[in-house]
Structure formats: structure tokens, C-alpha cells
N, C-alpha and C positions, 0 to 999 in steps of 0.2 A: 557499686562504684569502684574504680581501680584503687585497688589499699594504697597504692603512695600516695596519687591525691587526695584521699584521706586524711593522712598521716601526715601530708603538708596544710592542708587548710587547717588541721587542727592545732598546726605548730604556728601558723601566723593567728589564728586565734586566741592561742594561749599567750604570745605575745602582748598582743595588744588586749586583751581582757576583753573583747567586746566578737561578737559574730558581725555586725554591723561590713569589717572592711571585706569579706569575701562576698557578701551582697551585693557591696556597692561597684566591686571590680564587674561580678556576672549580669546587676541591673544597664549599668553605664556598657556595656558592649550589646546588649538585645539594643538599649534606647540607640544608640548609633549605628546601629544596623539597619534598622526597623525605620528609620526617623531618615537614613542613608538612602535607601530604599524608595521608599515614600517620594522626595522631593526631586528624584531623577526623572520621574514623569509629570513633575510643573512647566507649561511653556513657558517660564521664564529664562530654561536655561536653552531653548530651542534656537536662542541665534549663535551661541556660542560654538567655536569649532571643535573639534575631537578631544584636542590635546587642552583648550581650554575648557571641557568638559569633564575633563578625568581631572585637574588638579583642582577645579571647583568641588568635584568629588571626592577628593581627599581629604580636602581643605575641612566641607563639612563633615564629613567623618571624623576628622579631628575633633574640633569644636564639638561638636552633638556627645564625642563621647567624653571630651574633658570635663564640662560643665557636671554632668551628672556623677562624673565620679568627685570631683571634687567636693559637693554638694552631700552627697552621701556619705561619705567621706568621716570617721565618728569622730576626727578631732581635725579644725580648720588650721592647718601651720607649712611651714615648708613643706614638710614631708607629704602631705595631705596634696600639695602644686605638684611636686615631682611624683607621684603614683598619676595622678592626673594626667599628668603629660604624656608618661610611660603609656600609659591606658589610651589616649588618645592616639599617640603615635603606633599601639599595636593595633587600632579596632582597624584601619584597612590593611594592614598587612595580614590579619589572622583571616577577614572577610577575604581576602586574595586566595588565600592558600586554600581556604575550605571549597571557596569556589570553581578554582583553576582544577581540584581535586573532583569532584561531585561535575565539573562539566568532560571529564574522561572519561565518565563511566556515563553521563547524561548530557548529549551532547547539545539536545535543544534548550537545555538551561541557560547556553550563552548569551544568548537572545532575550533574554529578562533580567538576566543579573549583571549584565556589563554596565560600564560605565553610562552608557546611552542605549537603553533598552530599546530593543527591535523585534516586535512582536512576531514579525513575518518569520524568522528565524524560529518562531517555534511551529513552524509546520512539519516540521520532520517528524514530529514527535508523534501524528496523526495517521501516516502514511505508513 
């Protein structure tokens, strides 16, 4: 592992006395990813247009990943809301960056991981 993220988890560790809050930042981003993921290919969201598909996509990204961090969370207070939030408000910006990143180098990725997965779009990847 990279020695400063080392050397930071073990500094917010030692803060707070507990391992608990570095779990619950890394569980609450897979569950919002994962969970993110998942629900883009329910037809529920099939009558919805583009741009009403990308901020319902945000939106549950948010939510999927506040709950769990707050949840996880080793002590329930302000501070415990505002890491949540933070958490929430990063889990699609970091899923962005990883994604926009990993689809320049793998372009048929785009096609499964955008906001409205489009299967056809991974045929290149065969060819």
C-alpha cells in the first residue's frame, strides 16, 4: 500500500480510537457503487430521459452511499451527518473520475458504466 495512505489512515485511526471509521468510508463507497450500478438496469427507470436519468443517478448515489456511511459510522452525531454527506457527495464524483479514466484506456467500458447502460456499445470490444 502507498506509505502515506498508510500513515493517513493510521492518523485518522488514532484519532478516533477505533478502525471502524476507515471501513465505513471504503464499505459505504463499494455499497454505492455496487448498489449504483445494479439499479441503472431496472425498467423503472426506462421512461425517464437522459438528463433525468443521470441526476436520478446521482441522486441514488448519493443516498446508497450516505446511509451506509452513516450507519457504519462508530459514533452517530453531527460529525457522523457531515462525513456522510462528504461521502455521499464524493461516491459519483470518484465513480466519474475512475470511470472517465479506465474508459480511455477501455473504450467499450462506456457502454456498461454510463448513466444508461448500452450493451450494443460493447461490441467493439469483440471485433
Amino acid at each position: 500500500m502507498i506509505d502515506w495512505l498508510t500513515n493517513f489512515a493510521h492518523l485518522i485511526n488514532a484519532e478516533l480510537g477505533t478502525r471502524t471509521a476507515i471501513a465505513a468510508i471504503f464499505y459505504a463507497l463499494a455499497i454505492s457503487w455496487c448498489w449504483t450500478q445494479w439499479t441503472k438496469g431496472l425498467p423503472v427507470w426506462w421512461a425517464l430521459s437522459d438528463g433525468q436519468m443521470r441526476w436520478a443517478t446521482r441522486l441514488g448515489a448519493f443516498l446508497s452511499g450516505w446511509f451506509p456511511a452513516f450507519i457504519l459510522w462508530p459514533v452517530h452525531d453531527l460529525a457522523a451527518a457531515v462525513i456522510a454527506t462528504a461521502i455521499g457527495m464524493a461516491s459519483p464524483a470518484i465513480y466519474l473520475i475512475v470511470i472517465r479514466t479506465a474508459v480511455r484506456r477501455w473504450p467499450w467500458l462506456e457502454g456498461i458504466f454510463s448513466a444508461r447502460p448500452d450493451l450494443s456499445k460493447t461490441s467493439a470490444k469483440t471485433e
